[in-house]
mmJSON file of the N, C-alpha and C atoms, coordinates in Angstrom:
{"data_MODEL":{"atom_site":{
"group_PDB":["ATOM","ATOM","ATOM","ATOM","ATOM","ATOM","ATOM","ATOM","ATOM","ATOM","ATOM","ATOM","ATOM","ATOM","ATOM","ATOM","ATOM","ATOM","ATOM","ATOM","ATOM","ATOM","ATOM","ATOM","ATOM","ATOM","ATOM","ATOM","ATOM","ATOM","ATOM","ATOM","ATOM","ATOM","ATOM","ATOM","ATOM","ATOM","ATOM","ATOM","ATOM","ATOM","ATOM","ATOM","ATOM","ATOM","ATOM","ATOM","ATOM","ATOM","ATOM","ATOM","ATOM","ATOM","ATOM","ATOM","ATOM","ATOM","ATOM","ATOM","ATOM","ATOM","ATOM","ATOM","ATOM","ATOM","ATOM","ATOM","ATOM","ATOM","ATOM","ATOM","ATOM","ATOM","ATOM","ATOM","ATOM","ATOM","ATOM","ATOM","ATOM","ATOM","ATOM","ATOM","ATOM","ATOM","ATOM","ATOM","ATOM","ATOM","ATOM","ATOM","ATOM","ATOM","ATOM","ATOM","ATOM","ATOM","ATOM","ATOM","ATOM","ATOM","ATOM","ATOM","ATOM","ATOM","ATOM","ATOM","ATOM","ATOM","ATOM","ATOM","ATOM","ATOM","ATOM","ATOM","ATOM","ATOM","ATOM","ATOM","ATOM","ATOM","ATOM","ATOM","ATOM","ATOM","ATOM","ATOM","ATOM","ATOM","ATOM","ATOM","ATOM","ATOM","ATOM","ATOM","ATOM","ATOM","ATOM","ATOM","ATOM","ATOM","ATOM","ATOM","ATOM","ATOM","ATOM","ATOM","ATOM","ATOM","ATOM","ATOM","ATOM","ATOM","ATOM","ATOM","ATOM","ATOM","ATOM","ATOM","ATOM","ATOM","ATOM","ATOM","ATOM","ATOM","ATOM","ATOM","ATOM","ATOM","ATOM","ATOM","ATOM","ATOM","ATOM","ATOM","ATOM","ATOM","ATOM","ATOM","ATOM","ATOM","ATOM","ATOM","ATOM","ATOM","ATOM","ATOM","ATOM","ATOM","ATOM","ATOM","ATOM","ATOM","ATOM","ATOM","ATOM","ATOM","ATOM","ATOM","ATOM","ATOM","ATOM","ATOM","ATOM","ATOM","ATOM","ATOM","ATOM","ATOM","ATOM","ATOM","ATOM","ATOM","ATOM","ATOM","ATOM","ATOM","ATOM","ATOM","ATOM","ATOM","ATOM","ATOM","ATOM"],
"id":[1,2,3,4,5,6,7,8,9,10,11,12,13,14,15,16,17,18,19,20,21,22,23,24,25,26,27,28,29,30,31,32,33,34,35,36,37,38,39,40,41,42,43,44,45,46,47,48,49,50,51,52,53,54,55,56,57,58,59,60,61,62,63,64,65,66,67,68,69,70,71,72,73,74,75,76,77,78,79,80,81,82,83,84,85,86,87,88,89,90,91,92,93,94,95,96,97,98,99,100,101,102,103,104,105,106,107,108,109,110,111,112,113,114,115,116,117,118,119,120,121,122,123,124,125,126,127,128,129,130,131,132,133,134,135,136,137,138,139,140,141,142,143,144,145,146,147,148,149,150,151,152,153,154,155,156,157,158,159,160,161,162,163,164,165,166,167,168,169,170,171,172,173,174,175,176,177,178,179,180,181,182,183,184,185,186,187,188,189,190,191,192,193,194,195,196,197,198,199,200,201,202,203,204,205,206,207,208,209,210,211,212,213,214,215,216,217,218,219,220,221,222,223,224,225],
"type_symbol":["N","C","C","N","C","C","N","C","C","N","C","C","N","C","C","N","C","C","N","C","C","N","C","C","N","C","C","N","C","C","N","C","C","N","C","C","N","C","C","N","C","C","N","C","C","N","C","C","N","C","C","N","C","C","N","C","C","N","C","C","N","C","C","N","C","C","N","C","C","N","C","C","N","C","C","N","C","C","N","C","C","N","C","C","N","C","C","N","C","C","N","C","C","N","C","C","N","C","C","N","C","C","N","C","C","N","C","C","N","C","C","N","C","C","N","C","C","N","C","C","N","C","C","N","C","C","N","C","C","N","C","C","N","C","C","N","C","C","N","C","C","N","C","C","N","C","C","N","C","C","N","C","C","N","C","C","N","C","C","N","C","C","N","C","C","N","C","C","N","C","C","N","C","C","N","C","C","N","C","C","N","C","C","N","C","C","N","C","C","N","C","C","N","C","C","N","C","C","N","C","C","N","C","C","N","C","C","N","C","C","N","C","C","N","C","C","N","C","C","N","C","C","N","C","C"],
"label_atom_id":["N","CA","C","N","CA","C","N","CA","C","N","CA","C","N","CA","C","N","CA","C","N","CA","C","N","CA","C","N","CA","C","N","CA","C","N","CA","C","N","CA","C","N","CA","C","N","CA","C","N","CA","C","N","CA","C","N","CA","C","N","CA","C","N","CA","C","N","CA","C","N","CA","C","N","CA","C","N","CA","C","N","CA","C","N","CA","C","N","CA","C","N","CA","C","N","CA","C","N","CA","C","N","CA","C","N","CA","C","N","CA","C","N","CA","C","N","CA","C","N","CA","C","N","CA","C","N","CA","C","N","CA","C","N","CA","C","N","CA","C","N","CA","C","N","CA","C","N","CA","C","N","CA","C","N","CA","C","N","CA","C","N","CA","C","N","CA","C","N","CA","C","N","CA","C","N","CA","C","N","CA","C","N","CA","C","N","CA","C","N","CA","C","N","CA","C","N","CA","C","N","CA","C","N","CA","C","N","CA","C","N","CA","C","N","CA","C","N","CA","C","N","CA","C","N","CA","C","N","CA","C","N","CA","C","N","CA","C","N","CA","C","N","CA","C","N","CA","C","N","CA","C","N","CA","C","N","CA","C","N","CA","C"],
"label_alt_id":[null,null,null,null,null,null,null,null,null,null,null,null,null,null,null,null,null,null,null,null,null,null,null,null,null,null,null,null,null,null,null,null,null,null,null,null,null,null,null,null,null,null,null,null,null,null,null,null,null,null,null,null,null,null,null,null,null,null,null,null,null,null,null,null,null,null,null,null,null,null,null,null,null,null,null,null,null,null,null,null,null,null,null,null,null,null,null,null,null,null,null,null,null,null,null,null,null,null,null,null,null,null,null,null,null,null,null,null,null,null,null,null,null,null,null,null,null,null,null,null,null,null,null,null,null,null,null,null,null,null,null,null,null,null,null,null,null,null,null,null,null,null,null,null,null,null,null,null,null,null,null,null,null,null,null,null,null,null,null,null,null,null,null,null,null,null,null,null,null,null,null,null,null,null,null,null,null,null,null,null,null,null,null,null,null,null,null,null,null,null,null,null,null,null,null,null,null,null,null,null,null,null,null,null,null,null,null,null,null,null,null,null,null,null,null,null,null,null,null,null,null,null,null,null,null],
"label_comp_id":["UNK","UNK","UNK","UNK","UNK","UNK","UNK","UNK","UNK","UNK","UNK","UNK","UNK","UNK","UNK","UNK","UNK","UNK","UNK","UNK","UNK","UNK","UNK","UNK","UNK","UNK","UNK","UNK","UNK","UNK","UNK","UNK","UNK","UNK","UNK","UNK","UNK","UNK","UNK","UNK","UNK","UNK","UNK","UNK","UNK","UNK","UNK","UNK","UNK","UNK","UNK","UNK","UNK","UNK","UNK","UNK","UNK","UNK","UNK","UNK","UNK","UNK","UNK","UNK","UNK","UNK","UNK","UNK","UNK","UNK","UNK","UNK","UNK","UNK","UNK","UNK","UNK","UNK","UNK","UNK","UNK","UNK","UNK","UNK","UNK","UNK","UNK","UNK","UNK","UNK","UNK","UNK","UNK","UNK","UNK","UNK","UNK","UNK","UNK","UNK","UNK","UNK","UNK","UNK","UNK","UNK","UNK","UNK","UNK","UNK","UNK","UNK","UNK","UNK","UNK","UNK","UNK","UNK","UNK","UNK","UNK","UNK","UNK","UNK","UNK","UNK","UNK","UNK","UNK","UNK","UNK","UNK","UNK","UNK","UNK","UNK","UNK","UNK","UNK","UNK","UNK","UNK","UNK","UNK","UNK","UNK","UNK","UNK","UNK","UNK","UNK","UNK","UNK","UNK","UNK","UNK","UNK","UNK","UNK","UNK","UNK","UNK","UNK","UNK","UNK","UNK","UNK","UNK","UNK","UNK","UNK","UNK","UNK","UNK","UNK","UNK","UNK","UNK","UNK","UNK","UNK","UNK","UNK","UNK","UNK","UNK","UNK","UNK","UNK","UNK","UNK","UNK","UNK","UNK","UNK","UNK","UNK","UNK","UNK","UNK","UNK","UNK","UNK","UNK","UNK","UNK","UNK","UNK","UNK","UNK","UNK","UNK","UNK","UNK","UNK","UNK","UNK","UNK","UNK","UNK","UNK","UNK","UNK","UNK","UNK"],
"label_asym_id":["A","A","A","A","A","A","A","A","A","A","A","A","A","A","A","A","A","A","A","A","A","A","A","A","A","A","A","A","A","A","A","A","A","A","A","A","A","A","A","A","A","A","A","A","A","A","A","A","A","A","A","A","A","A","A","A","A","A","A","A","A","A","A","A","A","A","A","A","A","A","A","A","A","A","A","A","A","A","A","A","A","A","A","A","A","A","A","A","A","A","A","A","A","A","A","A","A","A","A","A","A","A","A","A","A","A","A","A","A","A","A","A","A","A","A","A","A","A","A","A","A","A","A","A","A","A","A","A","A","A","A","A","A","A","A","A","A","A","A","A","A","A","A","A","A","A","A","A","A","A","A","A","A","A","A","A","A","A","A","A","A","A","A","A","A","A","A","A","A","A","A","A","A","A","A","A","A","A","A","A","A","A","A","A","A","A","A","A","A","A","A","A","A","A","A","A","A","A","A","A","A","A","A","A","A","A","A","A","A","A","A","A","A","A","A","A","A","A","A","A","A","A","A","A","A"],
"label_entity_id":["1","1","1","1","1","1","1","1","1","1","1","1","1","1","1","1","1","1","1","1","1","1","1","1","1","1","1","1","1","1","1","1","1","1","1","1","1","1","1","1","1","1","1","1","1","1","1","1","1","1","1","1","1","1","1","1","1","1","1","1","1","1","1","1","1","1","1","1","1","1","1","1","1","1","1","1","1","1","1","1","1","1","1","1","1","1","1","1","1","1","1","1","1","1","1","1","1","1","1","1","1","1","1","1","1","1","1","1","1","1","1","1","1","1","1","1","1","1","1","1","1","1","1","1","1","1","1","1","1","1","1","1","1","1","1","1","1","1","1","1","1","1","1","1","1","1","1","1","1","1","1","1","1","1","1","1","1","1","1","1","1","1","1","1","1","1","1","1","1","1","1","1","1","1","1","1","1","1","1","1","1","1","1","1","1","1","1","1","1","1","1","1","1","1","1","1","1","1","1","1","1","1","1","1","1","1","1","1","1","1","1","1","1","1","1","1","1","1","1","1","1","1","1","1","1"],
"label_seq_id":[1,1,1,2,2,2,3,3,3,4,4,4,5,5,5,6,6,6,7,7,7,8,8,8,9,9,9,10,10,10,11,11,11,12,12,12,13,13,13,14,14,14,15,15,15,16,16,16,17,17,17,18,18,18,19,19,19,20,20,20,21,21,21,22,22,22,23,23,23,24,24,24,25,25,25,26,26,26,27,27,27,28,28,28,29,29,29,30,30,30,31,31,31,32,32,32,33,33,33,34,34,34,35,35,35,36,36,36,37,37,37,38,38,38,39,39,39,40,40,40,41,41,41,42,42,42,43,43,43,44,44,44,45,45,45,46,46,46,47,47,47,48,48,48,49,49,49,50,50,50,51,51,51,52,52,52,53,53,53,54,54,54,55,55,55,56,56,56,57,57,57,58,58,58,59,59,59,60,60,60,61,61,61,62,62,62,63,63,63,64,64,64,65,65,65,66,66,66,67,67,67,68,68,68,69,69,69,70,70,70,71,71,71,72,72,72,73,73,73,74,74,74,75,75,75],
"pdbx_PDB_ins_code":[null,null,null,null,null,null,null,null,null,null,null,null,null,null,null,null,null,null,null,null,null,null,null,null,null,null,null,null,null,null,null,null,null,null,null,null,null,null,null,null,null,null,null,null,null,null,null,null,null,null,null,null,null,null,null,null,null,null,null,null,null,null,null,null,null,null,null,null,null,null,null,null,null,null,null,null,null,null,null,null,null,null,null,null,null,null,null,null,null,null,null,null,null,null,null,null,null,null,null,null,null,null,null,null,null,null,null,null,null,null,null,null,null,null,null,null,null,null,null,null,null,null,null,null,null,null,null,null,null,null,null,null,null,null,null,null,null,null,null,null,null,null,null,null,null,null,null,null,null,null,null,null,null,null,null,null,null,null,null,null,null,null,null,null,null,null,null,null,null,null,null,null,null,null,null,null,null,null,null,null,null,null,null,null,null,null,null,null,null,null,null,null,null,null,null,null,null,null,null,null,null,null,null,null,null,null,null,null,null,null,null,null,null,null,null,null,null,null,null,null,null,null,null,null,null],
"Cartn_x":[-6.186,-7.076,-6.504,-5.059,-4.568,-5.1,-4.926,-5.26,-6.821,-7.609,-9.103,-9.154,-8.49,-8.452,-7.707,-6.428,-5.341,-7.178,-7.617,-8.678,-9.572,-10.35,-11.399,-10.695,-9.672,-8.836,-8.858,-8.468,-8.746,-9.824,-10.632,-12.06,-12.344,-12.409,-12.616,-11.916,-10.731,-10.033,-9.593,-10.655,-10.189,-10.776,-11.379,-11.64,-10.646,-9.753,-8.743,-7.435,-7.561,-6.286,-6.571,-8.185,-8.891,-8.288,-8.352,-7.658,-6.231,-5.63,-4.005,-3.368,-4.381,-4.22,-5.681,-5.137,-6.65,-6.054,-6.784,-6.78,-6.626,-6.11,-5.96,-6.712,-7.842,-8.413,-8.263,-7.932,-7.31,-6.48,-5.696,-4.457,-4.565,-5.413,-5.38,-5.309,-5.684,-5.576,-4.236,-3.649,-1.996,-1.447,-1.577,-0.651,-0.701,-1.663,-2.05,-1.096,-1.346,-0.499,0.706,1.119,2.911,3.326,2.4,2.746,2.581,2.1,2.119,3.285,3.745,4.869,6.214,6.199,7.35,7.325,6.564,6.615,6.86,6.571,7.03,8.26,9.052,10.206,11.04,10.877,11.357,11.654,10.196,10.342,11.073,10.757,11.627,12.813,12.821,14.498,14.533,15.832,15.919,15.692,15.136,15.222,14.037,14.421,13.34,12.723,13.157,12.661,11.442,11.341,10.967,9.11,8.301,7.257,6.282,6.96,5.987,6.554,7.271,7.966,7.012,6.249,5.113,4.454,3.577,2.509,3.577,4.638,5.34,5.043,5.802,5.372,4.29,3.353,1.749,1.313,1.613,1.62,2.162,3.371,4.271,3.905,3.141,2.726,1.28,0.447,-0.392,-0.285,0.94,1.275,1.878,2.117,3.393,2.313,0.789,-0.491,-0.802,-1.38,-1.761,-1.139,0.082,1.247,1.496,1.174,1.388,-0.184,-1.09,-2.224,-2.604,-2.376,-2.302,-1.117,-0.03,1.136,1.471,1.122,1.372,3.573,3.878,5.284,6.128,5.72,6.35,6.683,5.519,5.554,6.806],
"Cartn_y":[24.717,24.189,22.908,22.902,21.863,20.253,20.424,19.133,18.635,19.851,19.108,18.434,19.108,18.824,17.402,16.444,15.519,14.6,15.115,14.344,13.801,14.863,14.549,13.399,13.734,12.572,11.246,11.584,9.629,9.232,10.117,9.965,9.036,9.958,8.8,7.947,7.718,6.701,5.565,5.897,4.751,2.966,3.246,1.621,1.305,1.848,0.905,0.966,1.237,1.097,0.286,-0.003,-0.365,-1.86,-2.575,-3.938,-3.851,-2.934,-2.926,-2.111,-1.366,-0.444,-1.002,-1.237,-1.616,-2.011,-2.025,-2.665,-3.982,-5.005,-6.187,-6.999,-7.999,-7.889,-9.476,-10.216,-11.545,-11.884,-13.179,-13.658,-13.378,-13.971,-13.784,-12.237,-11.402,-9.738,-10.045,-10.049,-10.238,-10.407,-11.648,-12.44,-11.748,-11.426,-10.288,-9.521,-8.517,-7.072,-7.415,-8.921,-8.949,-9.228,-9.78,-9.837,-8.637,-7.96,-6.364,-5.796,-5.414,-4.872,-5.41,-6.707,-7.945,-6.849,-6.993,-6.347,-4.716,-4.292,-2.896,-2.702,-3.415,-3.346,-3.734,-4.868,-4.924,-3.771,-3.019,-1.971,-0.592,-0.548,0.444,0.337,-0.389,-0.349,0.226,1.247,1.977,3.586,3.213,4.648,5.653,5.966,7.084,8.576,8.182,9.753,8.563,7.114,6.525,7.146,6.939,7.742,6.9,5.277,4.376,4.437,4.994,4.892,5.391,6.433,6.765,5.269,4.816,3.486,2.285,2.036,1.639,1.521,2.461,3.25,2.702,3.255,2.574,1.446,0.411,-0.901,-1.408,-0.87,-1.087,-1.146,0.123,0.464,-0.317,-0.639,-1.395,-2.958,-3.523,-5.205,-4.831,-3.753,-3.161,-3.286,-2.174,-2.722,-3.576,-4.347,-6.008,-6.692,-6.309,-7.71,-7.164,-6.191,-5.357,-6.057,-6.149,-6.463,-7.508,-8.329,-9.815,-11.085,-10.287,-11.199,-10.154,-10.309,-9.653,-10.066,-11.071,-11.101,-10.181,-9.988,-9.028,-7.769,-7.227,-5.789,-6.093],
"Cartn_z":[-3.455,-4.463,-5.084,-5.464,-5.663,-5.053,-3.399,-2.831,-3.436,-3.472,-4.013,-4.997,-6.282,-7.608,-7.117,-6.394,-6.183,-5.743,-5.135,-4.379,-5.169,-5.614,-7.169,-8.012,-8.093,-9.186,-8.328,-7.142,-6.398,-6.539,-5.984,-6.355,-7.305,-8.515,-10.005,-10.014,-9.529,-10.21,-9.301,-8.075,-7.158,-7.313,-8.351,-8.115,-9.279,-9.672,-10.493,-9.878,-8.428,-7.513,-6.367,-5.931,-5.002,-4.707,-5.549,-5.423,-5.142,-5.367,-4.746,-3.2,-3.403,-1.901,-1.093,-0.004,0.468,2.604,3.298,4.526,4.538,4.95,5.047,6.373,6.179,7.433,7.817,6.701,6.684,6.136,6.608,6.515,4.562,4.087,2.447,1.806,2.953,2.506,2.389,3.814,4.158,3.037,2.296,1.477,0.175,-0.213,-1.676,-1.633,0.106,-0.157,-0.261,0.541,0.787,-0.903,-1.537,-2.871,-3.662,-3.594,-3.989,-3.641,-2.405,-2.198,-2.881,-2.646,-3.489,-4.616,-5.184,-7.014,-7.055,-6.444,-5.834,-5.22,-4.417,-4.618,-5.726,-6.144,-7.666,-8.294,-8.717,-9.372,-8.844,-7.445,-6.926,-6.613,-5.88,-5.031,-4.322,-3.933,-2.903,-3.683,-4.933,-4.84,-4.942,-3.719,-2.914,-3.595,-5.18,-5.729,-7.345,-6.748,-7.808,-8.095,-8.287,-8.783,-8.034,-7.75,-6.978,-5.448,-5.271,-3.352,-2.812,-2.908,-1.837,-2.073,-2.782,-2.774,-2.342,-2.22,-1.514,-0.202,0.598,1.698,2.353,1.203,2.277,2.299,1.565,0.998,2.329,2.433,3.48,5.143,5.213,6.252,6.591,5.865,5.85,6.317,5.606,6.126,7.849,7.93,9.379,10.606,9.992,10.733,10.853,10.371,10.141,11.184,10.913,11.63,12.938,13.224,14.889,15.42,14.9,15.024,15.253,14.747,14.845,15.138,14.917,15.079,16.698,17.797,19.002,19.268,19.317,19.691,18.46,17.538,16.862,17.41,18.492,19.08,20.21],
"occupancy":[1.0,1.0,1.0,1.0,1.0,1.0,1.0,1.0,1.0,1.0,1.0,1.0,1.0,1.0,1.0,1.0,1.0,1.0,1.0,1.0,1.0,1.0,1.0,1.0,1.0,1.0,1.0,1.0,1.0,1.0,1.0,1.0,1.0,1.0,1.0,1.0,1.0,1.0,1.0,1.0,1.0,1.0,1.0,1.0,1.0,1.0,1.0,1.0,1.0,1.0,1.0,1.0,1.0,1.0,1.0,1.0,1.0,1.0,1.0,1.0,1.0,1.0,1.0,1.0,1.0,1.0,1.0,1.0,1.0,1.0,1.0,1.0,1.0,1.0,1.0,1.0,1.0,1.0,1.0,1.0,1.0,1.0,1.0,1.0,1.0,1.0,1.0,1.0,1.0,1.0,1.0,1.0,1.0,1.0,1.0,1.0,1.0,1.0,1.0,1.0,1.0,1.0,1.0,1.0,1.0,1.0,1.0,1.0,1.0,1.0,1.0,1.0,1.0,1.0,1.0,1.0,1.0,1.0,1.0,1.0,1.0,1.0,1.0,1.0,1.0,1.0,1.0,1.0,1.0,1.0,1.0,1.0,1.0,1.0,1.0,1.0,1.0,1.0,1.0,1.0,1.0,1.0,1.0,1.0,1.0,1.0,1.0,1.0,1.0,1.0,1.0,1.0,1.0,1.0,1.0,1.0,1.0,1.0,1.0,1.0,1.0,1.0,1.0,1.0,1.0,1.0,1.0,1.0,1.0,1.0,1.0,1.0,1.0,1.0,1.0,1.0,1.0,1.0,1.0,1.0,1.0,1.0,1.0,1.0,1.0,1.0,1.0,1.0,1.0,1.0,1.0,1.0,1.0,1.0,1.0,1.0,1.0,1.0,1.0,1.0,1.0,1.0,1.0,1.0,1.0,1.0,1.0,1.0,1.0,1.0,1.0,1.0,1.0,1.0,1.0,1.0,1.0,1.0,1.0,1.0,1.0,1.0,1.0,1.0,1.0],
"B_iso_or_equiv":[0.0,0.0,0.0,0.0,0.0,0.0,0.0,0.0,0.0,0.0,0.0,0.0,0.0,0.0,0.0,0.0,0.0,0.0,0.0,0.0,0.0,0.0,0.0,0.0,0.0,0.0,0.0,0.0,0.0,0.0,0.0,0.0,0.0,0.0,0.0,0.0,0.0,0.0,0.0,0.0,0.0,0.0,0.0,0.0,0.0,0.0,0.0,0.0,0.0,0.0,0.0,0.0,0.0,0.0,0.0,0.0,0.0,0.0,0.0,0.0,0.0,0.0,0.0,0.0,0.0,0.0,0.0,0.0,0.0,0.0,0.0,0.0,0.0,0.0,0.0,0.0,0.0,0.0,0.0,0.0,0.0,0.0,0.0,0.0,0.0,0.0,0.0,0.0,0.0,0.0,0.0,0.0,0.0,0.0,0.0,0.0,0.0,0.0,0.0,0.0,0.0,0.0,0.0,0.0,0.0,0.0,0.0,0.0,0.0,0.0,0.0,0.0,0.0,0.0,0.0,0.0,0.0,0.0,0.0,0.0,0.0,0.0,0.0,0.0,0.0,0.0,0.0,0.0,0.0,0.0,0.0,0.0,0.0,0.0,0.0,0.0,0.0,0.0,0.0,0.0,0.0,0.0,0.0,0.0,0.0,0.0,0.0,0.0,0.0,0.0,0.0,0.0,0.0,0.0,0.0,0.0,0.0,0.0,0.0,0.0,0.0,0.0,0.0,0.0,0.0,0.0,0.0,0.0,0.0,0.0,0.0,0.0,0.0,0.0,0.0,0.0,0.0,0.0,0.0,0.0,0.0,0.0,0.0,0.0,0.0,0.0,0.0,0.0,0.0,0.0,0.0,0.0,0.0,0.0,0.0,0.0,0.0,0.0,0.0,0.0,0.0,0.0,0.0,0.0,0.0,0.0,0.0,0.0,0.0,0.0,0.0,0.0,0.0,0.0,0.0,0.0,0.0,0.0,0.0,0.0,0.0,0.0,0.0,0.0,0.0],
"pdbx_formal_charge":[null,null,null,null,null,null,null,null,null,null,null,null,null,null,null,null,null,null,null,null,null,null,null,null,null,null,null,null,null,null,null,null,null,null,null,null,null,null,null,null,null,null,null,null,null,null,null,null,null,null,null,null,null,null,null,null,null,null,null,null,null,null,null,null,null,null,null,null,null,null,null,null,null,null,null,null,null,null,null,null,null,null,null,null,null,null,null,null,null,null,null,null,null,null,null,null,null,null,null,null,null,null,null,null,null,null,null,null,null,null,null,null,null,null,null,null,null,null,null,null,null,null,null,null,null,null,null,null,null,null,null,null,null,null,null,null,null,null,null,null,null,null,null,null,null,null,null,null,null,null,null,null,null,null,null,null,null,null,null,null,null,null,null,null,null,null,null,null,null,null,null,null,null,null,null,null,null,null,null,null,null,null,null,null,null,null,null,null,null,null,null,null,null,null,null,null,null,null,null,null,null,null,null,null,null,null,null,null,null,null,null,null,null,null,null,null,null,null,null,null,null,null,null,null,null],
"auth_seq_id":[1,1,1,2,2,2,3,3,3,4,4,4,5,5,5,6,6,6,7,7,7,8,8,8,9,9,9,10,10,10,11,11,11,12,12,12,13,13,13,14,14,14,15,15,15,16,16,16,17,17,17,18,18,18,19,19,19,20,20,20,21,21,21,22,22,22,23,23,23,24,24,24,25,25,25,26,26,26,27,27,27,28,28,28,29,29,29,30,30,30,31,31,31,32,32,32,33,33,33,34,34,34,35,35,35,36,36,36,37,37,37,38,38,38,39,39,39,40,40,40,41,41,41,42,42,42,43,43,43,44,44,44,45,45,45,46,46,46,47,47,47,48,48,48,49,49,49,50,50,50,51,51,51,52,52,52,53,53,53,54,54,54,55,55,55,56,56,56,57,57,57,58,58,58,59,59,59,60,60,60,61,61,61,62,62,62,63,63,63,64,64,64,65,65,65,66,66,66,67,67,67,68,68,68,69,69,69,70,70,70,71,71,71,72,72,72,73,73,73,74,74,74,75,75,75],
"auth_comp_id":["UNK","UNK","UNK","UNK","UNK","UNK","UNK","UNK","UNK","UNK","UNK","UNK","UNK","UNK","UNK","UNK","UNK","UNK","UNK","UNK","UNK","UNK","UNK","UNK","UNK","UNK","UNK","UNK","UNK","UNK","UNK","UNK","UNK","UNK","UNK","UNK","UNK","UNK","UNK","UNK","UNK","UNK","UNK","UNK","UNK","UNK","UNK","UNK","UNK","UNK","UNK","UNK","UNK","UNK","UNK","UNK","UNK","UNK","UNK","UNK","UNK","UNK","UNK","UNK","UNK","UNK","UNK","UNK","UNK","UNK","UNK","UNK","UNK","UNK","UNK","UNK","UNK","UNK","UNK","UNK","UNK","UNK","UNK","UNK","UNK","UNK","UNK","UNK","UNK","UNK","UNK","UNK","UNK","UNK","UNK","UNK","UNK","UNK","UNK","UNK","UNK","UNK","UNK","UNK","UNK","UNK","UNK","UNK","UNK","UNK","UNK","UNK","UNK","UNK","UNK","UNK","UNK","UNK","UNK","UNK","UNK","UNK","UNK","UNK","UNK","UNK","UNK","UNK","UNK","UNK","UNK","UNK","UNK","UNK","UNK","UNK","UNK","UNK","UNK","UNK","UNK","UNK","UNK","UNK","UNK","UNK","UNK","UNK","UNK","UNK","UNK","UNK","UNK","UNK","UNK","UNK","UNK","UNK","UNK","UNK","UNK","UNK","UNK","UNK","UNK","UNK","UNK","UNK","UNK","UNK","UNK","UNK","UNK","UNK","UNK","UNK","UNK","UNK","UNK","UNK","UNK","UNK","UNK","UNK","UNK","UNK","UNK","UNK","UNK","UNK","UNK","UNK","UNK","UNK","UNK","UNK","UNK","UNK","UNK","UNK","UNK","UNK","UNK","UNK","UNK","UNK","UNK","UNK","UNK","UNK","UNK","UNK","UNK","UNK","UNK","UNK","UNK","UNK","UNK","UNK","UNK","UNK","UNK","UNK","UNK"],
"auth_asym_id":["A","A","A","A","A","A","A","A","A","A","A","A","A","A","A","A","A","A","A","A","A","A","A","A","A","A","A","A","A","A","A","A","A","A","A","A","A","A","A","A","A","A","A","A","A","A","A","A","A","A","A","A","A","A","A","A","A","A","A","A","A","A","A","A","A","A","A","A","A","A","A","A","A","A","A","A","A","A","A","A","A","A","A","A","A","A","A","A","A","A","A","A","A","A","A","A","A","A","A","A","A","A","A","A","A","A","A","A","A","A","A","A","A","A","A","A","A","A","A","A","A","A","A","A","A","A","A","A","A","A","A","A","A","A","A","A","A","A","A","A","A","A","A","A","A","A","A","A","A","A","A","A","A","A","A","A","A","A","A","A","A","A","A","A","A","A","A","A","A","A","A","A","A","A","A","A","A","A","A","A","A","A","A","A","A","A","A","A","A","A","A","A","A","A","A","A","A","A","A","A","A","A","A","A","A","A","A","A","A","A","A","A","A","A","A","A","A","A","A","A","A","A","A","A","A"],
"auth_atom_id":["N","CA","C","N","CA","C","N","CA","C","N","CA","C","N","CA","C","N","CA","C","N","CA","C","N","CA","C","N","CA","C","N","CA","C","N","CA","C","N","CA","C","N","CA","C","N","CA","C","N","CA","C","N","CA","C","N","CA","C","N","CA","C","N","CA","C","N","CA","C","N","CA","C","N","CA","C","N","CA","C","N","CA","C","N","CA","C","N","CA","C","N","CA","C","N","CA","C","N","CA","C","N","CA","C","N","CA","C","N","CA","C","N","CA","C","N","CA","C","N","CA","C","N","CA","C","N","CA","C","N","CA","C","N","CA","C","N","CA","C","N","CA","C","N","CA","C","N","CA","C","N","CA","C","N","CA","C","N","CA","C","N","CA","C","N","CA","C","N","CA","C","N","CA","C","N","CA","C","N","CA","C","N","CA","C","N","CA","C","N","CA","C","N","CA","C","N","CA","C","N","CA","C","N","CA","C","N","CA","C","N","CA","C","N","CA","C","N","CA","C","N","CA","C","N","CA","C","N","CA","C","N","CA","C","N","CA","C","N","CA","C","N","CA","C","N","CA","C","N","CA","C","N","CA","C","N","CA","C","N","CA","C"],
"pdbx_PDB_model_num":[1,1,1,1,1,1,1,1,1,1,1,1,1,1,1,1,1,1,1,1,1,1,1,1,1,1,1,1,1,1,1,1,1,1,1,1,1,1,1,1,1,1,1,1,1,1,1,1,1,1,1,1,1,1,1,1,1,1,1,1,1,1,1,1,1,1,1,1,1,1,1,1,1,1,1,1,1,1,1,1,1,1,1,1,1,1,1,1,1,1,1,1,1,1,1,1,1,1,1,1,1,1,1,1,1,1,1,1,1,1,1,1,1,1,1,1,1,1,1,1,1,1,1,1,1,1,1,1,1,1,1,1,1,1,1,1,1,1,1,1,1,1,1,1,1,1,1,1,1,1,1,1,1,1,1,1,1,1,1,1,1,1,1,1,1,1,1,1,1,1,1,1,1,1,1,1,1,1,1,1,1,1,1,1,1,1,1,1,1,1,1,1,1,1,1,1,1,1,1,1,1,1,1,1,1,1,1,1,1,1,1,1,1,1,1,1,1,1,1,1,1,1,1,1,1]
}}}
């Protein structure tokens, strides 16, 4: 029951995260998120118990897509 209730809550509250988590589908998505993460490491660092390391993570994993995607000699 937990996960529903975690869900319901994105639910409501996703358009005030919508501009920071998002797919990147152009070079200007790109440059937003790489500036998102910038500030997210700041705040995190390395430490992996910080409250923002998961949105990290996906921030992360998101520019990782992008750039496998479009930047091909990277792969």
């Amino acid at each position: 029951m937990m996960q529903i209730l975690n869900l319901d809550q994105t639910i409501t509250n996703w358009s005030t995260i919508a501009d920071s988590v998002f797919v990147p589908h152009t070079e200007a998505d790109y440059d937003r998120l790489v500036a998102i993460l910038d500030r997210l490491i700041d705040q995190v660092g390395e430490d992996e118990n910080h409250p923002l390391a998961s949105l990290m993570e996906v921030v992360s994993a998101l520019i990782e897509n992008y750039e496998i995607a479009t930047i091909p000699e990277l792969v």
